[in-house]
N, C-alpha and C positions, 0 to 999 in steps of 0.2 A: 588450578584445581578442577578434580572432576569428578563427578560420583553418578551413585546409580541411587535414585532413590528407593527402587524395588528392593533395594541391598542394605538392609540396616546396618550392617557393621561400613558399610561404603559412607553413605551418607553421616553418620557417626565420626568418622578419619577426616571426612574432608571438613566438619564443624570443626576440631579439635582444632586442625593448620588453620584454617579462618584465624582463631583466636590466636595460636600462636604465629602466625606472619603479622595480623594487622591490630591483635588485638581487640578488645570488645565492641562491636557494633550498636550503633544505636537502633537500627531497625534487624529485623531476620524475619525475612518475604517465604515462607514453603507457598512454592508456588508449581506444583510441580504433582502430575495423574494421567492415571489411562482412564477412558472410557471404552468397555467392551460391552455390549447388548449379552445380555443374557435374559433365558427366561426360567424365572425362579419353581416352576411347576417341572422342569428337564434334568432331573438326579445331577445328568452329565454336565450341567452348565455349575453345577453349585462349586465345583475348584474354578472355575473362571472367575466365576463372583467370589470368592475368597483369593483368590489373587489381587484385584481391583480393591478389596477391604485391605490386602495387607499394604499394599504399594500407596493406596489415597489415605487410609491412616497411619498405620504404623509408620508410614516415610515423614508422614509430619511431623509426629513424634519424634522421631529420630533424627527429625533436621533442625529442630530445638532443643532436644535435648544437653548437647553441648555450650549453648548458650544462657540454658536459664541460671543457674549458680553464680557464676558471672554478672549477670543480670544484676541479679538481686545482690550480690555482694557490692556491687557499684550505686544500688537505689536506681538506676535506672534502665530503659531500656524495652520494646516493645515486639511482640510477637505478631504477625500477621499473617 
């Protein structure tokens, strides 16, 4: 399995297969960002920096999303 986590619906398919090839995990690690220098006074830096927001969080989100329901229908299970 491989995904892009810049890529919500990527990272999204690849949780899904997780759970369906090995089933629910006890741990799920988002471990996984860019860092880009940006300076927040530069109009032209503000989609850089909203690149860096959408990839360091929304990837997160979308690399648990598939697991938390699961999770919780099992009682257990841990985000990190």
């Amino acid at each position: 399995m491989s995904a892009d986590v810049s890529v919500i619906e990527s990272i999204g398919a690849s949780g899904w297969e997780c759970l369906e090839r090995f089933g629910v995990p006890d741990v799920v690690i988002a471990n996984a960002g860019i860092s880009i220098g940006v300076d927040t006074s530069m109009p032209e830096d503000l989609p850089v920096m909203a690149r860096v927001m959408t990839t360091n969080v929304m990837g997160i989100a979308a690399t648990f999303g598939p697991f938390i329901g699961p999770m919780v229908a099992r009682g257990s299970g841990t985000l990190v």
